[in-house]
C-alpha positions in Angstrom: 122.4 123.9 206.8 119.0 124.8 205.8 117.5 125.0 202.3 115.3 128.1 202.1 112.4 128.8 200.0 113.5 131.5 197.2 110.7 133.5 197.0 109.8 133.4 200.7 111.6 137.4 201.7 109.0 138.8 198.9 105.7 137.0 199.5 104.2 141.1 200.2 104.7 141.2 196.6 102.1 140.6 193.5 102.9 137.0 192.5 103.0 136.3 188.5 102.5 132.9 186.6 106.0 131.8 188.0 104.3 130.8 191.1 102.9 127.8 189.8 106.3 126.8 188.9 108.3 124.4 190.9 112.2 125.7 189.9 113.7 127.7 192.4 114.7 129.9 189.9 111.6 130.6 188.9 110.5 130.9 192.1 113.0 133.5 192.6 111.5 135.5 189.9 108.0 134.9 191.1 107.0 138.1 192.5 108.8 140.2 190.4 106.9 142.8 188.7 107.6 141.8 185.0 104.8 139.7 184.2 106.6 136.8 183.7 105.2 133.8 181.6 106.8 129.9 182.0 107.9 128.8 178.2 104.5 127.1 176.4 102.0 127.7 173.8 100.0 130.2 176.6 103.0 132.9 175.9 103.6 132.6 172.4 99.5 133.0 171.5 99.6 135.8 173.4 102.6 137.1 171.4 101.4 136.5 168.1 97.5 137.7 169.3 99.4 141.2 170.4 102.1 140.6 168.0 104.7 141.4 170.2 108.4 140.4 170.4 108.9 137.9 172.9 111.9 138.6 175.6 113.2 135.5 176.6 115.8 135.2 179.6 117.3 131.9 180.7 119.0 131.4 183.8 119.6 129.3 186.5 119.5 129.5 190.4 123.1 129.4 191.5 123.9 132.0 188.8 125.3 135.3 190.6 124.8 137.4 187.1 121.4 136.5 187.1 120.5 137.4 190.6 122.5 141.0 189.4 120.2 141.4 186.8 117.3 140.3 188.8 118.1 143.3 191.4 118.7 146.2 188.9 116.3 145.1 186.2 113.5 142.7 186.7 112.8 144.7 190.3 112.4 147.8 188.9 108.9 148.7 188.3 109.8 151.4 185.8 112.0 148.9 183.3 109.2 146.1 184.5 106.2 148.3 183.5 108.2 149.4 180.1 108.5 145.2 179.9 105.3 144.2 180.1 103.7 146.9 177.7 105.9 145.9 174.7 106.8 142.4 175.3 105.6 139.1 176.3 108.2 138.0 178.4 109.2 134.1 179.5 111.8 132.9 181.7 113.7 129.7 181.7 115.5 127.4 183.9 118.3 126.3 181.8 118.8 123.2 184.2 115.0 122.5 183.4 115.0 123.1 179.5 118.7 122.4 178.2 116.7 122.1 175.4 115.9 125.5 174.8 118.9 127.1 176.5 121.1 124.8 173.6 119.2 127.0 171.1 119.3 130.4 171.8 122.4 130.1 173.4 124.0 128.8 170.3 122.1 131.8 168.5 123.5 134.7 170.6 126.8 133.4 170.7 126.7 133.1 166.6 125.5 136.8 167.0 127.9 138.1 169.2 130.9 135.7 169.8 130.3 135.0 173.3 127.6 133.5 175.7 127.1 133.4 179.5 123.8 133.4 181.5 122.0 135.3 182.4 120.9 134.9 178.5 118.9 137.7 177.2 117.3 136.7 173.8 114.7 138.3 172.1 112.4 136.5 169.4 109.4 136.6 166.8 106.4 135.2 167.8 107.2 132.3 165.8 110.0 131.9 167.8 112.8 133.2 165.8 115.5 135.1 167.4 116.3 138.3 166.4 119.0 140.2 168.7 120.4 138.4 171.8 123.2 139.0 174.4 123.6 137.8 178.1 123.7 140.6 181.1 122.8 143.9 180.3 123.3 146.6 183.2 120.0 148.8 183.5 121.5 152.2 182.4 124.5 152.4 179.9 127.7 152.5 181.6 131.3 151.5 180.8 130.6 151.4 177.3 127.8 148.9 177.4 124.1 149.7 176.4 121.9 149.3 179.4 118.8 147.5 179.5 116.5 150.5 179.0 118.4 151.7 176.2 118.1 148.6 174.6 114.4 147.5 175.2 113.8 151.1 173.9 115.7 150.3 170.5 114.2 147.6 169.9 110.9 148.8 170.6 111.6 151.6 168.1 113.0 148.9 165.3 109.8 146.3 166.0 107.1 149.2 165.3 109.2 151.6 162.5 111.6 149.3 161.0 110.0 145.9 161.4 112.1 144.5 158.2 115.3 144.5 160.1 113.7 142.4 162.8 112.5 139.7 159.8 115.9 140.0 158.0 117.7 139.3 161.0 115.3 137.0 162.4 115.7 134.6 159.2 119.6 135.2 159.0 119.7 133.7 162.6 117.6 130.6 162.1 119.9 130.0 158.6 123.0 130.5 160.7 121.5 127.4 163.2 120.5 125.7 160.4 123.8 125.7 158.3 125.8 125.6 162.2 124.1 122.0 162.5 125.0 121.0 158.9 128.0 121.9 160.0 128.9 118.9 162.1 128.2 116.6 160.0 131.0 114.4 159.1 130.0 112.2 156.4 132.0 109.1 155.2 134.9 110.8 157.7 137.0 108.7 160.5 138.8 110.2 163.3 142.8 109.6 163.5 144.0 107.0 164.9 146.7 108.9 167.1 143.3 111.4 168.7 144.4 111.1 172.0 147.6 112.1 171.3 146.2 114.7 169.7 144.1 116.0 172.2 146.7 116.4 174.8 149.1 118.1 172.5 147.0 120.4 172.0 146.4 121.0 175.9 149.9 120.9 176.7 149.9 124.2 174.4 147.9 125.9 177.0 149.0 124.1 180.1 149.6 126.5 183.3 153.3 125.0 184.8 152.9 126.8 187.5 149.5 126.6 188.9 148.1 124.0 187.1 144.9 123.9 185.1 144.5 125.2 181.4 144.8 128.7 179.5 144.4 132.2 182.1 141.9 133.2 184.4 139.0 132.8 184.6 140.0 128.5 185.5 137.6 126.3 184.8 137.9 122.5 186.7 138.2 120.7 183.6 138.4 117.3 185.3 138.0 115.6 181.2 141.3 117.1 180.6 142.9 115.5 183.1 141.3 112.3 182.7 143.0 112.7 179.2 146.3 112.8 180.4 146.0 109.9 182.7 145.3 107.7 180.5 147.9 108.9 177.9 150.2 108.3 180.8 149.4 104.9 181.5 149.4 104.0 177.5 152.7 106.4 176.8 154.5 106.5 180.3 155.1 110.1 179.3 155.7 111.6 182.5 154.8 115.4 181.6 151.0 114.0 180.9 151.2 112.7 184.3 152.9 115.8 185.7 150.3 118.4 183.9 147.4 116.6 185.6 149.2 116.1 189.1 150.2 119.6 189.1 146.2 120.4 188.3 144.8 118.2 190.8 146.9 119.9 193.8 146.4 123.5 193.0 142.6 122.9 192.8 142.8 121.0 195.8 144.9 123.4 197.7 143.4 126.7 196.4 140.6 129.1 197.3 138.5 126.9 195.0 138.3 123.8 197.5 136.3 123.9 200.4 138.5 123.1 202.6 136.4 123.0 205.9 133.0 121.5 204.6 134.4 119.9 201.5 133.6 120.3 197.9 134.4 122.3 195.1 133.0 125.6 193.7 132.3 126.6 190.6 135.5 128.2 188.6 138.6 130.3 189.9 138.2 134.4 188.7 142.0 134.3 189.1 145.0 132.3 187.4 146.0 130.7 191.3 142.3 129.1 191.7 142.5 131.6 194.6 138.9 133.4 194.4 136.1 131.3 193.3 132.5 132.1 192.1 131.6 130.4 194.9 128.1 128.3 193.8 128.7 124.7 194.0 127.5 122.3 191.8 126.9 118.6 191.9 128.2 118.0 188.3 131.6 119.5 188.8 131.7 117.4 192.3 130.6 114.3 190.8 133.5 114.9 187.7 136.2 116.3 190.2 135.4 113.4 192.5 136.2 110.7 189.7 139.4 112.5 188.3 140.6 112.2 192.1 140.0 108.7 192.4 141.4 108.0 189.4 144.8 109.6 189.6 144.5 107.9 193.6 144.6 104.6 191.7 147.4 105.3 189.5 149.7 107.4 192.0 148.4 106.7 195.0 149.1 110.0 196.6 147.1 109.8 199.9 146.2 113.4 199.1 144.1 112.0 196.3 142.5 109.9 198.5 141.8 112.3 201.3 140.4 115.3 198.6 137.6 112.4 196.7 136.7 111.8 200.4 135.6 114.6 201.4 133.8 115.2 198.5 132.1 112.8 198.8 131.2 113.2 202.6 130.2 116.7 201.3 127.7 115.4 199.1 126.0 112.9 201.0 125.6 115.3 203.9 124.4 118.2 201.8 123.3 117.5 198.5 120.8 114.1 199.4 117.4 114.4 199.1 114.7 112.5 201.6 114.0 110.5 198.8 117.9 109.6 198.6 118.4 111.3 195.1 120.6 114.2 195.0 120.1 118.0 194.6 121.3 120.3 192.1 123.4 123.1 193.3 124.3 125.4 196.3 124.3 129.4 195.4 127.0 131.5 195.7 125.2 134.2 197.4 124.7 134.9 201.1 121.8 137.6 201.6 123.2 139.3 198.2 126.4 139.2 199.5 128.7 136.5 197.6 130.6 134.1 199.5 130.1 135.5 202.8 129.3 132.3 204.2 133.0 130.5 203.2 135.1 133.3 204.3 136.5 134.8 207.5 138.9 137.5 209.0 141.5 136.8 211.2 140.2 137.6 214.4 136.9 135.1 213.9 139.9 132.6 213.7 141.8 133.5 216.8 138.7 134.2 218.6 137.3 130.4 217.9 140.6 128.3 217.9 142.8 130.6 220.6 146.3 132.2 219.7 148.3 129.2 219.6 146.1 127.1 217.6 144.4 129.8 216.1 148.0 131.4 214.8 148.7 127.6 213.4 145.6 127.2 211.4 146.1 131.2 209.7 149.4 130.0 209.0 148.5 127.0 207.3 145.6 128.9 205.0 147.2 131.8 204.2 145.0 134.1 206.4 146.1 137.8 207.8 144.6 140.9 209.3 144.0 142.4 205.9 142.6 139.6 203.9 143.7 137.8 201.4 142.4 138.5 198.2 141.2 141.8 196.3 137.7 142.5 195.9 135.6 145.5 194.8 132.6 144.6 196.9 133.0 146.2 200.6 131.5 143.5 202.3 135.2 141.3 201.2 137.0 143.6 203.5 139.6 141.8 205.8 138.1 138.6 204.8 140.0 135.9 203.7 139.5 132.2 201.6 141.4 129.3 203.1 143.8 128.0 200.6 147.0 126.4 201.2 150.1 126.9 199.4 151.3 123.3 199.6 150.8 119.8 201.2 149.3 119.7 204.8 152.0 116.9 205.2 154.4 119.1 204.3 153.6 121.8 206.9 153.4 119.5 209.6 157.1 118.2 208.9 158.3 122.2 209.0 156.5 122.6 212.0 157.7 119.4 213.5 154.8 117.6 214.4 153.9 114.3 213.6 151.5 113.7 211.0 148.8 111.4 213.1 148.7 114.3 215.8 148.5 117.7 213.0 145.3 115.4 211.2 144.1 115.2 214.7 144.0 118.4 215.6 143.3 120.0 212.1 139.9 117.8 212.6 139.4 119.8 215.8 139.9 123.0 214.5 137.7 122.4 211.1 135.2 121.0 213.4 135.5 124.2 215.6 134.3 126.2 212.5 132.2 124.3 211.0 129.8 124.7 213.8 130.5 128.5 214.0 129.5 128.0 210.0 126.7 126.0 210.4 125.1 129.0 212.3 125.3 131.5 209.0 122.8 131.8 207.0 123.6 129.4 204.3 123.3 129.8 200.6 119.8 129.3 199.4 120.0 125.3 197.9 118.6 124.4 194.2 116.9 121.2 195.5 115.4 119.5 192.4 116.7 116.8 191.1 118.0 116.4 187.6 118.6 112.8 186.0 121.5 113.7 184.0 123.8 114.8 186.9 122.2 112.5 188.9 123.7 110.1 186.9 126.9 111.6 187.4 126.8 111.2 190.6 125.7 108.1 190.8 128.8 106.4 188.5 131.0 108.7 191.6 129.2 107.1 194.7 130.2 104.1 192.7 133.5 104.5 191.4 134.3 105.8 195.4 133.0 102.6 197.0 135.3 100.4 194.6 138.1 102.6 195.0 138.1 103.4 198.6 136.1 100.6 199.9 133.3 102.5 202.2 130.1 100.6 201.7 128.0 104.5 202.3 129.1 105.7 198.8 127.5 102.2 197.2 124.5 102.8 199.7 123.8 106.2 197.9 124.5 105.3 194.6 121.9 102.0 195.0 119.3 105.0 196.2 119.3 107.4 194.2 119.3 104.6 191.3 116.0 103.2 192.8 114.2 106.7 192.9 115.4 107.2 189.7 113.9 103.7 188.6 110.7 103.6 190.1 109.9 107.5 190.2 111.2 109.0 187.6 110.2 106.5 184.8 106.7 105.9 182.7 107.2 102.7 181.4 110.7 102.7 179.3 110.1 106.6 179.3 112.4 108.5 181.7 111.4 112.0 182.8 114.4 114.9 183.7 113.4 117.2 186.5 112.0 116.2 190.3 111.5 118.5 193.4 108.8 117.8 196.5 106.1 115.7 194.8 106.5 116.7 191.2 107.5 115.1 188.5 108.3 116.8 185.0 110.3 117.3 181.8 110.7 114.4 179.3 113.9 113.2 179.3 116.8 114.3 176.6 119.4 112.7 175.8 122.2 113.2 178.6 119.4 111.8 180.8 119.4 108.3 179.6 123.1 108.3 178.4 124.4 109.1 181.5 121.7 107.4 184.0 121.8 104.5 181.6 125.9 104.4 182.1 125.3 104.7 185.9 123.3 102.3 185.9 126.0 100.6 184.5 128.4 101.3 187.1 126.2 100.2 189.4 125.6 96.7 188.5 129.8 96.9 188.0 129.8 98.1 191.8 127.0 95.8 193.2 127.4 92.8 190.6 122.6 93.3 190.6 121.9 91.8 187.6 118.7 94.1 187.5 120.7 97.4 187.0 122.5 95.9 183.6 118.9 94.8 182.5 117.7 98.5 183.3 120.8 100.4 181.4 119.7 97.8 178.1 116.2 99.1 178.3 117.4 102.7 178.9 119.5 102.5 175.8 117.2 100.8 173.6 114.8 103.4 174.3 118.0 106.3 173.9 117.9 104.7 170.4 114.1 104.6 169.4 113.7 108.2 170.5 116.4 110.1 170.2 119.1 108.4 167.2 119.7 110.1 163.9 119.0 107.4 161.4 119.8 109.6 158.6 123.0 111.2 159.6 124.0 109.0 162.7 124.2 110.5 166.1 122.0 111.4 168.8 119.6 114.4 168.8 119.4 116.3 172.1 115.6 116.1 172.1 113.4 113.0 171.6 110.8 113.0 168.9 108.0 113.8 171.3 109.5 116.8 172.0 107.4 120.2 171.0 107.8 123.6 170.6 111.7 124.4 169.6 112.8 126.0 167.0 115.2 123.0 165.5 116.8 119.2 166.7 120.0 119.9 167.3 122.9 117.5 168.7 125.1 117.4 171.4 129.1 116.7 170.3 130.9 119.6 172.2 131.6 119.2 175.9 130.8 121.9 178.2 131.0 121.9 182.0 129.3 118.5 181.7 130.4 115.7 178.7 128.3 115.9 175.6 125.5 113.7 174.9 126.5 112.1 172.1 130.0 110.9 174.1 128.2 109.3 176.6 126.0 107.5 174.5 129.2 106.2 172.3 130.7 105.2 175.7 127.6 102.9 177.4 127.2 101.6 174.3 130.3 100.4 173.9 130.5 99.1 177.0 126.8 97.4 176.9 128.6 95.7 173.6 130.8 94.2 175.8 129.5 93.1 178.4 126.1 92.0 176.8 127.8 91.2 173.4 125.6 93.1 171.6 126.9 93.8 168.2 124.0 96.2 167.3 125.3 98.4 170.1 128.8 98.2 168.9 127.7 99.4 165.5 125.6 102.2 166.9 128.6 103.4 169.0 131.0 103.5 166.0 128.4 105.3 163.8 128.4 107.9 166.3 131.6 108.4 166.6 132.0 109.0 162.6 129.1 111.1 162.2 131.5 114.4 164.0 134.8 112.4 163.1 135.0 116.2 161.4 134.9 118.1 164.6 136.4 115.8 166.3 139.3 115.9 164.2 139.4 119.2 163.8 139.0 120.2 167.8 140.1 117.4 169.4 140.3 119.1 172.7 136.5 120.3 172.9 135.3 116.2 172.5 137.3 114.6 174.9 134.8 112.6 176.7 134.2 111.2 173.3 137.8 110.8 172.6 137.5 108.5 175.8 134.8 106.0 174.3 136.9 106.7 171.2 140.1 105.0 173.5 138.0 102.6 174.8 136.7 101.1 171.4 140.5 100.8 170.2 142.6 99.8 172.9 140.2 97.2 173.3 139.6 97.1 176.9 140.0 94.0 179.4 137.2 92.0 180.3 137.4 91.3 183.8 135.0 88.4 184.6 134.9 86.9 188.8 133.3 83.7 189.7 132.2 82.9 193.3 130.4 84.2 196.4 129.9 87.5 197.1 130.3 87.4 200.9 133.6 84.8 200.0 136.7 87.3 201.8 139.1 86.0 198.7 136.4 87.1 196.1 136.6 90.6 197.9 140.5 90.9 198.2 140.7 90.0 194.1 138.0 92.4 193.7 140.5 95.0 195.8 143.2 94.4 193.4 141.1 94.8 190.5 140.5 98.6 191.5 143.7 99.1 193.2 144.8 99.7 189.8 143.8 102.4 187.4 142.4 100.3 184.6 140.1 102.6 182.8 138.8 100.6 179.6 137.5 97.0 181.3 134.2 96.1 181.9 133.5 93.7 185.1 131.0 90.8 185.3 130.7 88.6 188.4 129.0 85.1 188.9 128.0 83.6 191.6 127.9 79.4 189.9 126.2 78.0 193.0 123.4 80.1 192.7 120.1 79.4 190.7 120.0 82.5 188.6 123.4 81.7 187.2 122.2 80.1 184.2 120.1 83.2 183.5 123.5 85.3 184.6 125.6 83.6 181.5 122.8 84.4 179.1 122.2 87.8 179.7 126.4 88.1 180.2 128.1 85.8 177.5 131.4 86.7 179.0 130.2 84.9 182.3 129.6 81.7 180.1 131.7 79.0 181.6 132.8 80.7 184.4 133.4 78.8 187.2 135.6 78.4 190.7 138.9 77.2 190.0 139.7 74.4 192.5 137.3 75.2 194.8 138.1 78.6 194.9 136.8 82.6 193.6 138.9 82.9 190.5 139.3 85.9 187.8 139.6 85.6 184.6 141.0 88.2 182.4 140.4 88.3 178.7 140.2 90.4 175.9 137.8 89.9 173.3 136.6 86.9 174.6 139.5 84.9 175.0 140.5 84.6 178.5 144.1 84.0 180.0 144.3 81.2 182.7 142.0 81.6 185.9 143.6 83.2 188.9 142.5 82.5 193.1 145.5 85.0 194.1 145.6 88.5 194.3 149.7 88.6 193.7 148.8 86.4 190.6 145.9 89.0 189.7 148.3 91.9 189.9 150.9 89.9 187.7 148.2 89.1 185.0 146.9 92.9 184.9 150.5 94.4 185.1 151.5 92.6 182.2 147.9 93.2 180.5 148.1 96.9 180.9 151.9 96.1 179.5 151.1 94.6 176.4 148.4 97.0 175.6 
């Protein structure tokens, strides 16, 4: 699969200022004929020199809307000619500049009730916004202004009516003002029963039959079902269990999954997670990944086991950089054409497998003459999306044949394909790297190797952490965006909560000291920079951040957890483990200051409901002692993540070794930790008082069965 260069099919055309850029998706916008500006002080001088209205339209490379409305719009030289005359225009990554998108997006959707990229906003020269709305067609149709229309309007209103565009203006930037007062939950606390709470509320909108949460479109939301597992495990209230079992095998088994190259795309258009907007990104891989292995440990469904494999196999053979970091997203165009690389008629099957095993494999995925699933592009004619419509195991007993042989040939017949695959012109690649969901992926890698036990998922996780430390940091500083040899972007705060919890992870996964000393630094400076001593909290931005309109914070999860949850969770967890009690308070604080929204929308803060759990449960403190290359060390460590334990932290020791001493003072847990009889031993306490060592695994799984009891 090759990554290609987005602007390479129009290098006959003009370039604009994008081409000093290094986002692909400004890249893709690079020789279009609106004379595009990146966001900085060079665009809005111009503006308030001309004193024009700024058009500002965020995006983001895997988006299919926005390549739409790159094709009709920013490719005409009429509407790009009309454009550039009457407004100073500035495109956006949204990967890049959260930041900004946060803003504006929060503004049009306070406008108009609704968001989606692309975003098209429209602002003052001081940066106000005054009108806003997302895709825009380029003639009216269906009810809808078009683009043309609507630049001419607001043309007309800026130049004859120019105190609408104040009024509004200012009513906007009130409305973000008084939205972030908003959240503030002073002297408030969230209920005790929260988690309850929260999956109440998603039973409410649970699909029985196909899984997942409200109608189409279906989003993966993998903090949902981390939700109900642990209400399971704390309740034994099997429906929990069921509504995330159920979820976890229709995504698996529908049009959503990959099922030849692995992964998962973005969302299911349909209720059946049938047809998929087919981008894939690394965030919803890393999330989907861990909800897999999770509900692995607690049912251990092979299936489970087989689906986080995979991913993961997909990501380290697609989405790892030279440098050993990981890359951003895969688009869900094909030459313009959407998914044509994923799906296949009927006789491209027969024709590559034969009828006999051909005729097996359309059976199994649900493929016929006419295609599968309705479209109203052309190009979808007689296609069709491999999905299953139950358990491969399951087929293989109807047909008869034994499960060892059907996996062996199934692996012929996906490897069949895949090569035929491999020989389409893939979807162009977003190769830069972003911290944040680099840090997701890095707590996966992790989480796989201690679950399923291959040592290439630690491997990855170990280098992406090193690029990150050594390449992506000035000093204490991190910085958020990476592609080829540039480094940009100062950090915000998802990129040192979540690298900061990877790092975590990590040291949890590799028992280096040096990656718990890096997540302390990362989170003292999270707190320097970025905390709200006032109110409590986390702002998004850091105070060296410039030009934006306001600070706001991040409490509401979205397709990735919210800032302010992940912070609450590694500091919690740093508390623990480095029993810090500074940390501890900092984490509660947070917590309170949107007890309000939390409260009051319990199901839109779930991650934070999960550091929420795991400041109240309180969670086990898993401390080993003895040799790392010991074989009993390793088959106690095995029944430590053969369970699903999600609130522990882990520490490890090695007493014969000369940094021990230093060890036990940077882990006061580890303090007195020693072999018992010669021999590894775990000890198992909560809040700092420890039950008896164990050298056994049986005895380990007695001690954590009855912890996990009692709790």
């Amino acid at each position: 699969m090759h990554t290609s260069d987005p602007a390479a099919t129009k290098k006959d055309q003009t370039a604009n200022r994008l081409i000093n850029e290094t986002s692909p998706y400004l890249l893709q916008h690079a020789h279009n004929p609106v004379d595009w500006y990146p966001w900085g002080e060079q665009a809005f001088t111009r503006a308030r020199n001309e004193n024009k209205p700024i058009f500002l339209s965020i995006g983001y490379a895997a988006c299919h809307w926005c390549h739409v409305m790159e094709h009709e719009s920013f490719e005409n030289k009429e509407i790009a000619a009309y454009v550039n005359d009457h407004f100073i225009s500035i495109k956006v990554d949204r990967e890049e500049r959260p930041d900004i998108d946060n803003i504006y997006m929060t503004a049009v959707q306070l406008l108009t009730g609704s968001g989606g990229w692309p975003l098209s906003a429209f602002l003052t020269p001081d940066l106000k916004p005054f009108y806003g709305g997302t895709y825009f067609p380029p003639e009216d149709k269906y009810g809808r202004i078009g683009f043309k229309s609507l630049l001419r309007k607001l043309v007309d209103t800026w130049h004859n009516e120019h105190h609408r565009i104040t009024q509004s203006s200012e009513a906007i930037t009130a409305a973000l003002a008084q939205y972030e007062n908003q959240q503030k939950s002073i002297g408030a606390t969230v209920p005790k029963d929260i988690l309850e709470q929260a999956v109440e509320d998603l039973s409410g909108s649970f699909d029985p039959e196909w899984g997942g949460f409200g109608g189409a479109p279906k989003f993966p939301q993998s903090m949902a079902i981390a939700a109900l597992l642990r209400t399971y495990r704390q309740t034994g209230n099997k429906k929990h269990l069921l509504a995330a079992t159920i979820t976890l095998d229709k995504m698996a088994q529908g049009g959503m999954y990959d099922h030849l190259g692995g992964g998962f795309h973005r969302y299911s258009t349909d209720r059946e997670w049938l047809v998929p907007h087919f981008e894939k990104m690394l965030y919803d891989n890393a999330l989907l990944t861990d909800a897999y292995l999770e509900a692995y440990q607690l049912t251990h469904t092979p299936a489970y086991r087989e689906v986080a494999a995979e991913v993961l196999a997909y990501v380290l053979d697609d989405m790892v950089d030279e440098s050993g970091a990981f890359h951003s997203t895969r688009d869900a165009d094909n030459a313009g054409q959407e998914g044509m690389y994923y799906v296949w008629t009927q006789a491209e099957i027969m024709s590559i497998l034969g009828e006999k095993e051909g005729g097996l494999f359309c059976e199994l995925y649900n493929i016929n003459e006419q295609g599968n699933f309705a479209s109203h592009e052309a190009y979808h004619t007689a296609q069709n999306i491999l999905h299953l419509s139950g358990p491969k195991r399951a087929f293989a007993e109807r047909k008869g044949i034994p499960w060892n042989e059907f996996a062996a040939r199934l692996a012929e017949w996906k490897g069949a394909l895949l090569e035929v695959r491999s020989r389409r012109i893939a979807p162009a690649k977003d190769d830069k790297i972003i911290v944040a969901w680099n840090g997701l992926m890095i707590s996966t890698c992790a989480h796989g190797y201690q679950v399923l036990g291959d040592k290439r998922y630690l491997a990855a996780a170990l280098r992406a952490s090193q690029f990150i430390s050594t390449r992506m940091m000035e000093g204490d500083h991190l910085l958020r965006i990476a592609r080829n040899d540039t480094r940009k972007v100062p950090a915000f705060l998802d990129d040192y909560a979540h690298f900061a919890n990877a790092c975590v992870d990590v040291y949890e996964a590799s028992f280096e000291v040096k990656w718990l000393e890096l997540a302390r630094r990362l989170t003292d400076r999270m707190i320097a920079d970025f905390r709200d001593e006032a109110d409590h909290g986390f702002f998004y931005t850091a105070t060296h951040h410039t030009d934006l309109l306001n600070r706001s914070k991040s409490w509401y999860d979205g397709a990735t957890p919210a800032g302010n949850s992940i912070a609450a969770y590694v500091l919690l967890r740093l508390a623990k483990l480095l029993d810090k009690k500074e940390y501890l308070l900092c984490a509660e604080q947070t917590i309170n200051a949107n007890a309000g929204g939390i409260t009051k929308i319990p199901q839109g803060h779930l991650a934070m409901i999960r550091s929420i759990d795991f400041l109240r449960s309180p969670p086990a403190e898993i401390a080993l002692a003895g040799g790392i290359g010991q074989s009993n060390l390793q088959k106690l460590l095995n029944s430590v993540h053969a369970q699903f334990i999600p609130n522990k932290v882990l520490a490890h020791i090695d007493p014969q070794e000369e940094s021990a001493r230093r060890t036990q003072e940077l882990i006061p847990l580890l303090a007195a930790k020693s072999l018992h009889n010669g021999k590894p031993a775990v000890y198992v306490c909560r809040n700092f008082a420890c039950k008896a060592p164990v050298t056994e695994p049986d005895q380990l799984n007695e001690l954590l069965a009855h912890e996990s009891n009692t709790m």
